[in-house]
C-alpha positions in Angstrom: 35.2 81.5 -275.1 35.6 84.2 -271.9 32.3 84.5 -272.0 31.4 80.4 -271.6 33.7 80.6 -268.5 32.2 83.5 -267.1 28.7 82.2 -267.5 29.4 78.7 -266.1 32.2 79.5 -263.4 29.7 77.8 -260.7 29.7 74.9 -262.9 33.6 74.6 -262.8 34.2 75.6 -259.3 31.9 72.9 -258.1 33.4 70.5 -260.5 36.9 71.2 -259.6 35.6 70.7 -255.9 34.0 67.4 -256.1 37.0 66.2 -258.0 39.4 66.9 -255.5 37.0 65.4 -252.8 36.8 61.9 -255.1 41.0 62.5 -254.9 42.1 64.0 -252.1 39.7 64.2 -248.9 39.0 61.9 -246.3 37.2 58.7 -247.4 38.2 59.5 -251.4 39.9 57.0 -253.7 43.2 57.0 -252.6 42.2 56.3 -249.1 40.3 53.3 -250.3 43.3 51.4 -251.4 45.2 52.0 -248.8 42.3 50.6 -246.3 42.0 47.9 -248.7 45.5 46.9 -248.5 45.8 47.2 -244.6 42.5 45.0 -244.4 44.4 42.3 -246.5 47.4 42.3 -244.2 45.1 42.1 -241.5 43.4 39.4 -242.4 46.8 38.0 -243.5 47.8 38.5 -239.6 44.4 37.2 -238.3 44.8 33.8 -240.1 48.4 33.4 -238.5 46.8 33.9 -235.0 44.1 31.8 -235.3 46.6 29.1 -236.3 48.4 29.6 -233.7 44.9 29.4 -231.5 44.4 26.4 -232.9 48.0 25.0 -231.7 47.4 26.0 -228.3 43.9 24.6 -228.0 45.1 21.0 -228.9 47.5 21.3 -226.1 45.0 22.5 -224.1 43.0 19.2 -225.3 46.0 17.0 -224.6 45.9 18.7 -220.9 42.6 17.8 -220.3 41.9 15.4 -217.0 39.7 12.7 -219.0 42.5 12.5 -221.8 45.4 13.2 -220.9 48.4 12.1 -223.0 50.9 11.5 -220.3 53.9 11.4 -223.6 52.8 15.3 -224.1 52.6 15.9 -219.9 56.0 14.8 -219.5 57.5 16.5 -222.9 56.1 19.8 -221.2 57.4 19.2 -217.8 60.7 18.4 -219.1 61.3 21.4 -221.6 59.0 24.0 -219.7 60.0 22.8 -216.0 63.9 21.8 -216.8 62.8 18.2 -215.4 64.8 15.3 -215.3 65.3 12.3 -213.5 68.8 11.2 -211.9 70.0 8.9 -214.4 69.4 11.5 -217.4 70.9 14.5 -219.1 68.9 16.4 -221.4 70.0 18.6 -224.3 68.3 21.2 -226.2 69.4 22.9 -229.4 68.5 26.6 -229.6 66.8 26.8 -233.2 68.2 29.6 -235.6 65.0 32.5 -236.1 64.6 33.1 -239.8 
C-alpha cells in the first residue's frame, strides 16, 4: 500500500490541489453562491427602483405643458411649496415609517 502512494504521489498532490481550487479559491463553488445570492438581492433592489421610476415619470407626465392635470399641480404646490390661500388651513399627518 506505501508503495501505491509513493508511485502516484503526483496523482494525489494534484488532486488534492484542484479540489481545494473547486472549494476554496477565487471563483470556486462557494463563491458562486454567494454571487448568486447578492445578484438576487440585486435584482430584488433593481425592481424596487424601477418602480419607483415609474412613480416619478407619471408625475413627470402629469407636469407636462400639453396635459397638465391642474388637481396634481396644485396638490404639489400645496404639500411641496406649504401653499395656501387666505381662507384655508391645511394639516398634514406625519405617517409612521415601518
Amino acid at each position: 500500500m506505501i508503495n501505491f502512494f509513493k508511485e502516484n504521489w503526483i496523482f494525489f498532490l494534484t488532486t488534492t490541489f484542484l479540489l481545494w481550487l473547486l472549494f476554496f479559491a477565487n471563483y470556486g463553488l462557494l463563491d458562486y453562491f454567494i454571487l448568486k445570492n447578492q445578484i438576487k438581492l440585486n435584482e430584488l433592489k433593481l425592481n424596487a427602483v424601477k418602480k419607483e421610476v415609474h412613480i416619478f415619470s407619471s408625475y413627470i407626465q402629469g407636469f407636462n405643458s400639453e396635459e397638465l392635470e391642474l388637481d396634481l399641480l396644485e396638490f404639489q404646490v400645496r404639500k411641496i411649496l406649504g401653499f395656501v390661500r387666505k381662507n384655508e388651513a391645511i394639516y398634514f399627518w406625519k405617517e409612521e415609517e415601518k
